[in-house]
C-alpha angles and dihedrals in degrees: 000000000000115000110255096026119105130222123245122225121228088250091061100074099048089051093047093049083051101047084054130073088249091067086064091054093042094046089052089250095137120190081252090068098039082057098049085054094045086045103053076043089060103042091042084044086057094036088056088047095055097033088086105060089035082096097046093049096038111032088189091062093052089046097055097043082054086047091046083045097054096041090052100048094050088065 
């Protein structure tokens, strides 16, 4: 081996492959895929902003999930 080069473990090849784009392609994760994840993030990002005012702008929301409350924690 050439002085100053080092040498590289076994290990070293498959993490790299991993850390690329081309470990996604080679691992079957397909930009199809990457988006249906980012996709449910984002809807379940804008669900948990508008949860909060569900109960001000339908009180029977707010009144059932008191009920559903109540029930479950007297189990």
């Amino acid at each position: 081996m050439p002085h100053g080069m080092k040498h590289m473990m076994q290990e070293d090849g498959f993490h790299a492959a991993v850390a690329t784009g081309s470990g996604i392609m080679l691992y079957g994760y397909t930009l199809d895929a990457i988006l249906v994840v980012l996709w449910v993030a984002y809807v379940l990002l804008l669900i948990a902003k508008v949860l909060p005012d569900l109960p001000k702008k339908y009180p029977f929301i707010g009144r059932f999930w008191s009920w559903a409350w109540r029930t479950v924690r007297r189990k």
